[in-house]
C-alpha beads as a LAMMPS data file, in Angstrom:
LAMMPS data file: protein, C-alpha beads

286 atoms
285 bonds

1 atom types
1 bond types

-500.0 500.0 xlo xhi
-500.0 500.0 ylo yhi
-500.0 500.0 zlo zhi

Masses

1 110.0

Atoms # bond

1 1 1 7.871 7.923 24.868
2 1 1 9.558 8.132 21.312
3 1 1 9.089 11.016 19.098
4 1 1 6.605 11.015 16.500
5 1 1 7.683 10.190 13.141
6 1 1 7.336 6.747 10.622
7 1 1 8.780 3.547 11.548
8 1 1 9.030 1.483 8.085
9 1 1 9.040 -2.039 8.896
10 1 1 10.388 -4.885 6.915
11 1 1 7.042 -7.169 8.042
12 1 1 7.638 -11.608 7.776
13 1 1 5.069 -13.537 6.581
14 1 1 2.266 -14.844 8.685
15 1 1 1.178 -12.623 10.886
16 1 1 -1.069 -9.842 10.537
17 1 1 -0.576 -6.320 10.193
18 1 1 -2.223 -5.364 13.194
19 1 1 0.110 -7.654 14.629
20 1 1 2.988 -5.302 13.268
21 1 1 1.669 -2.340 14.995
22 1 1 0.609 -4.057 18.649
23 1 1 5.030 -4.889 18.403
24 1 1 5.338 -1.572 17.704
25 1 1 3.160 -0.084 20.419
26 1 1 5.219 -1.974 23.056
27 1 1 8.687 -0.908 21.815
28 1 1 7.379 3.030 20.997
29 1 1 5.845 2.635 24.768
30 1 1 2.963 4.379 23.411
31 1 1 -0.943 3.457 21.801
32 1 1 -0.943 5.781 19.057
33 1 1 0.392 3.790 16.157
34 1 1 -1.241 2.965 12.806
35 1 1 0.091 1.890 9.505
36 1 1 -0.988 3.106 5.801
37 1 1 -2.155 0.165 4.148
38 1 1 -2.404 -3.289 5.216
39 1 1 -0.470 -6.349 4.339
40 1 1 -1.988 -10.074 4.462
41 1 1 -0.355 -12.522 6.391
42 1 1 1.197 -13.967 3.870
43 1 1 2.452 -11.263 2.639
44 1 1 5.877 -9.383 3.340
45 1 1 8.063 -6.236 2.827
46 1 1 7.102 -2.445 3.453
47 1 1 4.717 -1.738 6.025
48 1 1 4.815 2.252 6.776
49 1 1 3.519 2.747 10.479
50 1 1 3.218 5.821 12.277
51 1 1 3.952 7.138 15.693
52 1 1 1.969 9.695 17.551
53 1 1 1.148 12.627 15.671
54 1 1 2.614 11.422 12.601
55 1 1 -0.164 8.856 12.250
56 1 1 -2.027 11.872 10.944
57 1 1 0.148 11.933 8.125
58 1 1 -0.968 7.963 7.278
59 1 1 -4.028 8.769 5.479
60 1 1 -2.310 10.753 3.331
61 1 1 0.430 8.302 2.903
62 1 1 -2.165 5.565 1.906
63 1 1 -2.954 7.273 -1.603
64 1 1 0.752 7.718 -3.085
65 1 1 2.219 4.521 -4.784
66 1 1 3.640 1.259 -4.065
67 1 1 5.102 -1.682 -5.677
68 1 1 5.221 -5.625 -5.350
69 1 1 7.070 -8.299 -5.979
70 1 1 4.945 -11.428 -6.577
71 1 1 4.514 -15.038 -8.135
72 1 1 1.365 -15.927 -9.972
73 1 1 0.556 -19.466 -10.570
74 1 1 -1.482 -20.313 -13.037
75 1 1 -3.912 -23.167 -13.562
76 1 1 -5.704 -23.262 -9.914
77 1 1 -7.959 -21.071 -8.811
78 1 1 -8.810 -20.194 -4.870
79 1 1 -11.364 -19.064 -3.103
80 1 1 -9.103 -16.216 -1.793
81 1 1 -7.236 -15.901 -5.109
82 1 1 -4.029 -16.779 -2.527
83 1 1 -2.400 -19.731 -1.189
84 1 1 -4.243 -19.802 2.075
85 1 1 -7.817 -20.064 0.084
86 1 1 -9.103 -23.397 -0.811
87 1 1 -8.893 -24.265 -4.361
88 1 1 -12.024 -23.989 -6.186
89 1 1 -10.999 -25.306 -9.674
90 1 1 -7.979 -26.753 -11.263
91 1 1 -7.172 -26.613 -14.829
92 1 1 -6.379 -29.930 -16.952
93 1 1 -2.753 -30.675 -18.043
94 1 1 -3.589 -30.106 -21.897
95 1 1 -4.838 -26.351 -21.223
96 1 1 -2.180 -25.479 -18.791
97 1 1 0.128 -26.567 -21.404
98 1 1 -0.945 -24.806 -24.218
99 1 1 -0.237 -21.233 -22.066
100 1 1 2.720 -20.451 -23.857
101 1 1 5.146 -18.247 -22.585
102 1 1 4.244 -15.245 -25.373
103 1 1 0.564 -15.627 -23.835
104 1 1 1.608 -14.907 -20.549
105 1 1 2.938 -11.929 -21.567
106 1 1 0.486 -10.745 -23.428
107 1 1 -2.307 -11.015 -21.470
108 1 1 -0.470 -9.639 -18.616
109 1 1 0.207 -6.739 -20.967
110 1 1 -3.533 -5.610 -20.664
111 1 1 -2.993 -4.892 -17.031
112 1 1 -0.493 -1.786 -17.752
113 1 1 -2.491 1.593 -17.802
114 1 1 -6.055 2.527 -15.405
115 1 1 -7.989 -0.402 -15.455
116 1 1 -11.335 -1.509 -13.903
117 1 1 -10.297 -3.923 -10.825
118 1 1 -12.848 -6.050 -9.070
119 1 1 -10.993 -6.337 -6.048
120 1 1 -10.715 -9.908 -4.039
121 1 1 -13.804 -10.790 -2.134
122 1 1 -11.595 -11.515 1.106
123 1 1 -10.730 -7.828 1.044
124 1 1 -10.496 -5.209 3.876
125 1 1 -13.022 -3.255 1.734
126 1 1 -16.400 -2.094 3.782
127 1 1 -19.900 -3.063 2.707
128 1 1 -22.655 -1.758 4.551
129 1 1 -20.261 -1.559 7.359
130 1 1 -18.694 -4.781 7.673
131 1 1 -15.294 -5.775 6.137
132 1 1 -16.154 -7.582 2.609
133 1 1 -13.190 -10.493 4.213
134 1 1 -15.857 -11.180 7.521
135 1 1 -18.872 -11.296 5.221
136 1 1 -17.066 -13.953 3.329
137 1 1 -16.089 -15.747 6.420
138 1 1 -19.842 -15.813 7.607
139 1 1 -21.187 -17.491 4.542
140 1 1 -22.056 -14.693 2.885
141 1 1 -22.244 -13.613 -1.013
142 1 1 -19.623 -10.779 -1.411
143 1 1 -20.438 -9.007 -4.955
144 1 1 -18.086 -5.884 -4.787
145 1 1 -18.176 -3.601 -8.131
146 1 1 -15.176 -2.527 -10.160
147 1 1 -13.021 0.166 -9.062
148 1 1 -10.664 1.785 -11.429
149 1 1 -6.982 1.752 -10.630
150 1 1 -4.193 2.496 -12.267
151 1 1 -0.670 0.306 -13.094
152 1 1 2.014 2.007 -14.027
153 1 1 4.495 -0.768 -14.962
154 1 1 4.333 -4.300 -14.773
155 1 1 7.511 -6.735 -15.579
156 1 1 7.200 -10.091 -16.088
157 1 1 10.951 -11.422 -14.740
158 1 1 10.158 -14.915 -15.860
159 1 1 7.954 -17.739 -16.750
160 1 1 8.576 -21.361 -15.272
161 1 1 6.137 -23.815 -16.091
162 1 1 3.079 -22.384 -14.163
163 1 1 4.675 -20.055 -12.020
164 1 1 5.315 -16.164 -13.275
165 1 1 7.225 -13.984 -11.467
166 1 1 6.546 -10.360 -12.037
167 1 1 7.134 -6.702 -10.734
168 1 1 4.068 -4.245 -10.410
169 1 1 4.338 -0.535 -9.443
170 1 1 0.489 0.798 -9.303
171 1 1 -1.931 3.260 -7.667
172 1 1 -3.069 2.616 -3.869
173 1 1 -5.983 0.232 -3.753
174 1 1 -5.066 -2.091 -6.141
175 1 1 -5.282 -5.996 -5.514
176 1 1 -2.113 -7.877 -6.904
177 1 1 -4.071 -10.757 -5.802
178 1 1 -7.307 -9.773 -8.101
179 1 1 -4.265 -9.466 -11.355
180 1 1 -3.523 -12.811 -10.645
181 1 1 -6.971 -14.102 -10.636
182 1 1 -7.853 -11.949 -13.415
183 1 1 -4.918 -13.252 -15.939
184 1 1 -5.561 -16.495 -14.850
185 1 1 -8.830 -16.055 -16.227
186 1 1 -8.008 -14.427 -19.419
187 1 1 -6.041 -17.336 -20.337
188 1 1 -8.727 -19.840 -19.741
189 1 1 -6.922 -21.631 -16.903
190 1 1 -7.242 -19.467 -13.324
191 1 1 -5.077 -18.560 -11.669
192 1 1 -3.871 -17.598 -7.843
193 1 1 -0.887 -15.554 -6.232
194 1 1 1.567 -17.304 -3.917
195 1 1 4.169 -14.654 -2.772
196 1 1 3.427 -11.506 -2.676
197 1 1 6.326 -8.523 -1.071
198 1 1 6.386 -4.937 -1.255
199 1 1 9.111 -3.032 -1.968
200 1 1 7.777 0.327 -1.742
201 1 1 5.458 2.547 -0.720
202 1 1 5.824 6.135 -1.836
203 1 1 9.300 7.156 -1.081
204 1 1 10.129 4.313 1.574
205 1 1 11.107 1.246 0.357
206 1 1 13.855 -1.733 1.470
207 1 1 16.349 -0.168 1.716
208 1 1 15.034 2.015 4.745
209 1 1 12.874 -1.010 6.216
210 1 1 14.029 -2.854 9.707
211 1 1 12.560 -5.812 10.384
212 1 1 10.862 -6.441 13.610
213 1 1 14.112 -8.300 15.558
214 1 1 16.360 -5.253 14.522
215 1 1 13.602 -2.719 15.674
216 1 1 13.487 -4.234 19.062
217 1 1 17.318 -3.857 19.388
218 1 1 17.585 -0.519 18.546
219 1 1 14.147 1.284 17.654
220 1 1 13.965 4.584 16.297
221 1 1 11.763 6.527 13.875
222 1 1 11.843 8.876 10.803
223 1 1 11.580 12.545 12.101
224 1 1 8.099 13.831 11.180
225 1 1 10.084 16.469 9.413
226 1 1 12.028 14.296 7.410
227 1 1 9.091 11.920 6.746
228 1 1 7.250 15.146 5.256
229 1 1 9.995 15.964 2.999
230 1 1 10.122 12.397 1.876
231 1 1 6.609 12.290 0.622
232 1 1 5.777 15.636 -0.176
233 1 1 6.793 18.811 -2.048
234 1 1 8.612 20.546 0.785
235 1 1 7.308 24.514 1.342
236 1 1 9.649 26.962 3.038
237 1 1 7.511 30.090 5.382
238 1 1 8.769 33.167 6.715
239 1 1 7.765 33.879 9.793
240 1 1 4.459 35.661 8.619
241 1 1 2.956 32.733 6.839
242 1 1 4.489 30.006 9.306
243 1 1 2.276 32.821 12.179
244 1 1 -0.692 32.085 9.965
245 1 1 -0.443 28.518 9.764
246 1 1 0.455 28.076 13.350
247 1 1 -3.735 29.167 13.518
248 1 1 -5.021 27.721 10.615
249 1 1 -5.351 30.534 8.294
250 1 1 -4.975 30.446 4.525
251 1 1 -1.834 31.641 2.740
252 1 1 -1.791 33.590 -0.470
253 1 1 1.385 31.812 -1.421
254 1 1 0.017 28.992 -4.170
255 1 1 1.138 25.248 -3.799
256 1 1 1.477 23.241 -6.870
257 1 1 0.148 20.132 -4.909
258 1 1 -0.849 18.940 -1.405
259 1 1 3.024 20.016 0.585
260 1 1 4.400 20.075 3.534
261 1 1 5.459 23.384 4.828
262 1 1 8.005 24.552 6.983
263 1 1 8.532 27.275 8.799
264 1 1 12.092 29.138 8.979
265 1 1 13.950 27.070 11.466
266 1 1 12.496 23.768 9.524
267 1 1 9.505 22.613 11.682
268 1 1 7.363 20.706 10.026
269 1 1 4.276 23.046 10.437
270 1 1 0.969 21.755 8.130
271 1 1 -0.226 19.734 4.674
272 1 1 -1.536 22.498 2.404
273 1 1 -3.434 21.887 -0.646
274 1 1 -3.847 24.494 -3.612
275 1 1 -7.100 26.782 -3.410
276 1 1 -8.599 29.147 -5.029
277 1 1 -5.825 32.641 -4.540
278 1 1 -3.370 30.595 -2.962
279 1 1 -3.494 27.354 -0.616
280 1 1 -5.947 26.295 2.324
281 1 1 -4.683 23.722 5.288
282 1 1 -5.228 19.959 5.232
283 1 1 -3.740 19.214 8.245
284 1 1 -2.138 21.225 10.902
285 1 1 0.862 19.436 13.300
286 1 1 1.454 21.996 15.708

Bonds

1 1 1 2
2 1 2 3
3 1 3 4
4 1 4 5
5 1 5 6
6 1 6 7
7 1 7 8
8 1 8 9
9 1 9 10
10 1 10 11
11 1 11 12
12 1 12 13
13 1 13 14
14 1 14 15
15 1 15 16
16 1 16 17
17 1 17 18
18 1 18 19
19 1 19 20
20 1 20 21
21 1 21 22
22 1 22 23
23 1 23 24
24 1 24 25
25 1 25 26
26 1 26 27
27 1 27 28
28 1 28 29
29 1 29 30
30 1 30 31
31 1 31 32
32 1 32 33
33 1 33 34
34 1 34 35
35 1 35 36
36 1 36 37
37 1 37 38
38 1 38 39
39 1 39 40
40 1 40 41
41 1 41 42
42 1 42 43
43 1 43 44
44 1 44 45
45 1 45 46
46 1 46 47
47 1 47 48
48 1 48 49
49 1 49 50
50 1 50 51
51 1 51 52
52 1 52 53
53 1 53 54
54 1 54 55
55 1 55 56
56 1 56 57
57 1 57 58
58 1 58 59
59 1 59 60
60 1 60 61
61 1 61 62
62 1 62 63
63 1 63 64
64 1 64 65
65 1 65 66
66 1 66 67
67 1 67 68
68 1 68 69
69 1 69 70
70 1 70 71
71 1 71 72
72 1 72 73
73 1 73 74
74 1 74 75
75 1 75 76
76 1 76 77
77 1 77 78
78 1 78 79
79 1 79 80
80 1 80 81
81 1 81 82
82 1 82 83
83 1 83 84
84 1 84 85
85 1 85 86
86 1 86 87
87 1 87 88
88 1 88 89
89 1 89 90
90 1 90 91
91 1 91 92
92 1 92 93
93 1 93 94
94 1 94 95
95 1 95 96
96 1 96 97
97 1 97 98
98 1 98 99
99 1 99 100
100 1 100 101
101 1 101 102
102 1 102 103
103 1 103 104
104 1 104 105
105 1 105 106
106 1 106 107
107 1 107 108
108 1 108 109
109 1 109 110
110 1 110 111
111 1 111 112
112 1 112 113
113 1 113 114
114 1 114 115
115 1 115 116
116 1 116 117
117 1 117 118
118 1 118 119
119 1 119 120
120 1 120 121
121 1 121 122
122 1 122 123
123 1 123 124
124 1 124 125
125 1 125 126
126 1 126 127
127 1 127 128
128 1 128 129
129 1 129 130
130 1 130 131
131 1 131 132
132 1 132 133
133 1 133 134
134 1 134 135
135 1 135 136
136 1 136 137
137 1 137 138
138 1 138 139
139 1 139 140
140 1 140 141
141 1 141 142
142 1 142 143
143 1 143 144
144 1 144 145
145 1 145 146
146 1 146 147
147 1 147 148
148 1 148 149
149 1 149 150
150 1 150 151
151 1 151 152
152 1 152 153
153 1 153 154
154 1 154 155
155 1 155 156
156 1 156 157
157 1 157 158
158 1 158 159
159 1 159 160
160 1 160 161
161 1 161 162
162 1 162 163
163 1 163 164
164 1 164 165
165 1 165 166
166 1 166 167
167 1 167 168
168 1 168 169
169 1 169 170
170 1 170 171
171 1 171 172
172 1 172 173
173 1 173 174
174 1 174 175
175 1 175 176
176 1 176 177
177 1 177 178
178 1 178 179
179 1 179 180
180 1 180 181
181 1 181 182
182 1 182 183
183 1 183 184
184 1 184 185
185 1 185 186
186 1 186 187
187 1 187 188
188 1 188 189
189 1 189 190
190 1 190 191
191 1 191 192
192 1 192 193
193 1 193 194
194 1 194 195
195 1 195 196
196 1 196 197
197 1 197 198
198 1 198 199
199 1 199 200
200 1 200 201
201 1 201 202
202 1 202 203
203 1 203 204
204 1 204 205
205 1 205 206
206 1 206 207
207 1 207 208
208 1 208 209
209 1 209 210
210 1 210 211
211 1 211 212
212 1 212 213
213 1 213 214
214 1 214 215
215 1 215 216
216 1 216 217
217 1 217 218
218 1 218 219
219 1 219 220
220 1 220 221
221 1 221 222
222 1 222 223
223 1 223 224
224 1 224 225
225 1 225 226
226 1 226 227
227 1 227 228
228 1 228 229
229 1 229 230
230 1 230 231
231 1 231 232
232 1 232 233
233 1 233 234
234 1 234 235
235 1 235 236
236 1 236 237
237 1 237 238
238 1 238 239
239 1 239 240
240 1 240 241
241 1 241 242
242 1 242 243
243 1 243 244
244 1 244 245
245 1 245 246
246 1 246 247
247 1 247 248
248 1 248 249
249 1 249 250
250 1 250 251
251 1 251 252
252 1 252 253
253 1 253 254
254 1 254 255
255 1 255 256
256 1 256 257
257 1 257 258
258 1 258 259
259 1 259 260
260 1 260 261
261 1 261 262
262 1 262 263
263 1 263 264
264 1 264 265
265 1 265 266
266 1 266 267
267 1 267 268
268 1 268 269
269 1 269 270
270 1 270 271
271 1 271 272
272 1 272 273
273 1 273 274
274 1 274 275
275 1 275 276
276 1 276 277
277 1 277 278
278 1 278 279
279 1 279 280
280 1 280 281
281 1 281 282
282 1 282 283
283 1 283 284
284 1 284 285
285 1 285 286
């Protein structure tokens, strides 16, 4: 069985993420694997999964940030606020032409900063129970509130006709889909994504992604270790405190943030998080 550690895979477009993680059970030869965040179908790029014990870390993973590359186009709007919904409304020619260039920008301006998102109704979110994307498949009214969220940049790369092409680097939990649909909106013509890839998510991005075809020629995994000191401030023990967390206890030694910490040979040990006259486990890997 492989080691346990992060696989970061370079996922295609149309299939599903779960999809992604029943290839990677077979080539890890093992069941325990889980991602941090889901990607639609249509969607591509960097999908973090983990292996074995390291899909502990996952949940943690899920709340640092990513970014997207994506295409907006404007003047149609979808019941999805994708490509794969059905389109709901179209705009005329004479108010799809009057969306200048300057307006686009502008408008997606408002977007920068911690907004309040009303996320896509075909969402993975839970109501009641039930994923707020099966509700909507059922016939069902989906009314899900606001949540706030925050983007931290968003380039526009260029506007062609009704297509805009932008960059977006936000908080976990926010819909790129819901921006389009939103902006759309503001400009009085709707508004739907059509390509949507991510580049990043936390510290892994492209550059360390495989796609599934390389994977299955020659898969291997980011050390727990190393994943640890890729996403969080890195902690070195003595052999004292690494004793203590070995069973859980507290340490008097502060932490600035939730960090990984090591003990003196470099084993990843534990997540701490600060507390009150020093720092208190999160998580414990050994």
């Amino acid at each position: 069985m492989t080691a346990p550690g992060l696989v970061v895979v370079d996922k295609p477009g149309g299939i599903t993420s779960h999809d992604v993680v029943a290839r990677v059970r077979r080539l890890a030869g093992t069941r325990k694997v889980g991602h941090a965040g889901t990607l639609d179908p249509m969607a591509t790029g960097v999908l973090v999964l983990g292996v074995d014990r390291a899909t502990r870390l996952l949940g943690h993973l899920m709340v640092t940030e990513k970014q997207y590359d994506a295409t907006i186009r404007l003047g149609v709007t979808t019941t999805t606020d994708d490509a794969e919904g059905e389109v709901v409304a179209t705009a005329a020619a004479g108010d799809l032409a009057a969306v200048t260039e300057e307006r686009v920008r502008a408008a997606l301006t408002s977007y920068v900063g911690e907004i309040a998102q009303v996320p896509t109704a075909v969402s993975a979110i839970k109501v009641d129970g039930k994923r707020a994307y099966q509700r909507v498949r059922d016939g069902e009214e989906v009314d899900l509130p606001a949540r706030r969220v925050t983007v931290h940049d968003l380039a526009v790369h260029a506007v062609e006709g009704d297509l805009v092409r932008v960059s977006v680097r936000c908080s976990s939990g926010t819909y790129i889909r819901a921006i389009a649909r939103d902006v759309g909106r503001d400009l009085g013509v709707g508004g739907h994504l059509t390509a949507l890839r991510r580049t990043a998510v936390g510290a892994f991005d492209l550059a360390s992604a495989r796609t599934l075809e390389e994977l299955a020629d020659d898969f291997g995994v980011v050390p727990i270790a190393a994943a640890a000191r890729a996403t969080f401030p890195a902690v070195e023990l003595d052999e004292d405190e690494a004793a203590d967390v070995r069973v859980g206890r507290r340490l008097a030694r502060p932490v600035g943030a939730l960090s990984a910490v090591f003990a003196p040979d470099g084993e990843f040990l534990a997540l701490y998080e600060p507390a009150e006259s020093g720092s208190r486990p999160v998580a414990v890997f050994v």
